[in-house]
N, C-alpha and C positions, 0 to 999 in steps of 0.2 A: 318629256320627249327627249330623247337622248341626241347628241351635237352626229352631224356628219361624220366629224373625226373621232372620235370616241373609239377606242381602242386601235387608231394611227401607230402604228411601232416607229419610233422617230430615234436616230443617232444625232448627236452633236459633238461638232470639232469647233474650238473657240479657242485659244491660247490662253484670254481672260479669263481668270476664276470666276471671278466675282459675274462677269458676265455670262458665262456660261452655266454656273448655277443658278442664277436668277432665273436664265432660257428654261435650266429643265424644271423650276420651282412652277415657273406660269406656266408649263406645256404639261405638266401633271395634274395641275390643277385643274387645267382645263380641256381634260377628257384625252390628253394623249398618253402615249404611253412611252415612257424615255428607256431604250434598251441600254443603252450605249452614251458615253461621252469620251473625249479624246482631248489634248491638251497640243496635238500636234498632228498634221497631215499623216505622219508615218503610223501614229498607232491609232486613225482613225479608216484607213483600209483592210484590216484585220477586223477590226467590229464589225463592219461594214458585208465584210466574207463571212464571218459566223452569226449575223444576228437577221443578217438580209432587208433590214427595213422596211418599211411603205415610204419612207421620205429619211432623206441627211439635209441638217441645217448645218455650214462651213462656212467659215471666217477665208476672204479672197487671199488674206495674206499672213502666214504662220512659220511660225519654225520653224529649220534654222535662219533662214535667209531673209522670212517676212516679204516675199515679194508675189510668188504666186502658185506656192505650195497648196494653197486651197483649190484655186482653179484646177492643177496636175492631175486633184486628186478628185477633183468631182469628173474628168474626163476621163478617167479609169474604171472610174463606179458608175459613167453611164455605159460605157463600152462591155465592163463586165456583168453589169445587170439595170438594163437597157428599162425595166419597168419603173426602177423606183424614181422618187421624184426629191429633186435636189433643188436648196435655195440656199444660193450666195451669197454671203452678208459682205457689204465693202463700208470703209468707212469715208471714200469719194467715188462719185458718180467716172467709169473710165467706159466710155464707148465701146472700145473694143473689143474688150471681155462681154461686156454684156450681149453683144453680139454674136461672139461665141458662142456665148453658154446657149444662147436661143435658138443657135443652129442646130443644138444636139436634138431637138425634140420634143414632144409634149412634158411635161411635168417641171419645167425648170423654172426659177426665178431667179430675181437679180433684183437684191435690198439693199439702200443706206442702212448704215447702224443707226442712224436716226430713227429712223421708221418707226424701231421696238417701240419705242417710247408712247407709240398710239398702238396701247394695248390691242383693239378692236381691230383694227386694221392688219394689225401683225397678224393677228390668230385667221381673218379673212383669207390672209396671203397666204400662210401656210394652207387653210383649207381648198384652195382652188387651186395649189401645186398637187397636193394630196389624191385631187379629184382628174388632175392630168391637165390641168390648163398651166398658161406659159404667164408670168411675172413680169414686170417690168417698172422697177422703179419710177414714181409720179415726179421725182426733182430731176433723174436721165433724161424722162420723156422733155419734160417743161425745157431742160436747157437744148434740146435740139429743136422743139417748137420756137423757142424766143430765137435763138441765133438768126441775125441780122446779114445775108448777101444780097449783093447789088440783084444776080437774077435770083429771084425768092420763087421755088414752085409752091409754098405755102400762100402765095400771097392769093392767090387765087378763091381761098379759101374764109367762109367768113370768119367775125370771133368765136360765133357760139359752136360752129364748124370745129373750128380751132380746138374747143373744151373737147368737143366729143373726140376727137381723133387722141388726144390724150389720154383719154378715157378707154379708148379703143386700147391703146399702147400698153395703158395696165393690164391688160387682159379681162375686162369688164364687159358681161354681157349687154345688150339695151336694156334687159331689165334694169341690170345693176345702174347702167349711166340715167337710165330715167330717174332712180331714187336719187343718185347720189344730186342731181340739177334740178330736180323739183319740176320734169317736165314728162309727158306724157309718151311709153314706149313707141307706141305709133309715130310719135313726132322724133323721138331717135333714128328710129328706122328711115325713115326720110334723108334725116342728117347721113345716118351712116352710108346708103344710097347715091348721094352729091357728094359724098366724099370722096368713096370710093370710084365714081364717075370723074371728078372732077383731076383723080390724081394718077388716072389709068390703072389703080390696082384692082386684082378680079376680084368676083364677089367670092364667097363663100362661108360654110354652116362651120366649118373646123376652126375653134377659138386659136388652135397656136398658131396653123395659117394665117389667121387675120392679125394676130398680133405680128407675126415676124414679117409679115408683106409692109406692115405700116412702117417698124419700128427701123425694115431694111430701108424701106425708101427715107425717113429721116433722118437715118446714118448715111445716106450717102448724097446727102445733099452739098 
């Protein structure tokens, strides 16, 4: 049975060799299909214009300056082709950006370079940006869940509450959070429910809405 992604047309911009050939080694392997690679922001928006992708994987901070040439350039490539779907690679969790990128739209995500290292999970993440849902790194989510204020509107909320809203954050359906907690989707649904009750955000079936309503409200806590 052939993978969802399977023939994915994917660009990659990485400054790293080593790590950017490894990206396209695993992503050929495994059913996608690599148009494109780029060693720097500037000649990864010319690939990008001739090859049109279904998805760009970019490094947040690249050549010359290394500070947020990847970002520039994934806000160009959603403005100029507003479908495909882009995932940020950073090598520290920065609120800000990630915030950004989530405002452009369905298809985006936002990864530690850690992440790769769990094969399974990478190819995951890539498949549910692919598919138009929104990313959101589990180490972003956890350090804005842990941060500690005197007035906490998390506190409200229980522990296992706590999980699923993280879980929510990744952009994880109930199905998904039911496998990943070993707990029954009905009884997600419930959680997600008290959540979304307990924290005034509205309901809704749109995963990038539900990501970006959580992910805003614990960015602005």
């Amino acid at each position: 049975m052939p993978n969802v992604t399977d023939g994915t047309r994917v660009v990659l911009a990485e400054d790293d060799v080593l790590l950017r050939e490894g990206l396209a080694s695993l992503l050929d392997r495994s059913g996608f299909q690599v148009v494109g690679q780029s060693g720097d922001a500037a000649g990864l928006l010319p690939l990008v214009r001739e090859h049109r992708p279904d998805l760009v994987v970019v490094d947040i901070r690249m050549p010359p300056t290394h500070t947020s040439e990847g970002l520039d350039a994934a806000r160009v490539i959603r403005e100029e082709l507003p479908g495909t779907g882009i995932l940020v690679l950073s090598a520290h969790a920065e609120v800000e950006h990630a915030m950004e990128l989530l405002a452009g739209g369905r298809g985006i995500g936002y990864l530690l370079k850690s992440r790769i290292a769990d094969v399974a999970e990478f190819l995951d993440t890539l498949e549910r940006i692919a598919k138009g849902g929104s990313v959101v790194d589990p180490a972003l989510v956890q350090e804005l869940v842990s941060a500690q204020r005197r007035d906490d509107p998390l506190a409200v909320l229980s522990s296992r509450e706590r999980e699923v809203l993280a879980l929510m954050a990744e952009g994880r359906s109930n199905a998904g959070i039911a496998r990943r907690i070993w707990i029954a989707e009905g009884t997600v649904e419930k959680h997600v429910r008290s959540i979304l009750a307990k924290l005034s955000l509205p309901e809704t079936d749109d995963d990038h809405r539900r990501v970006l309503a959580v992910v805003t409200f614990l960015e602005a806590r």
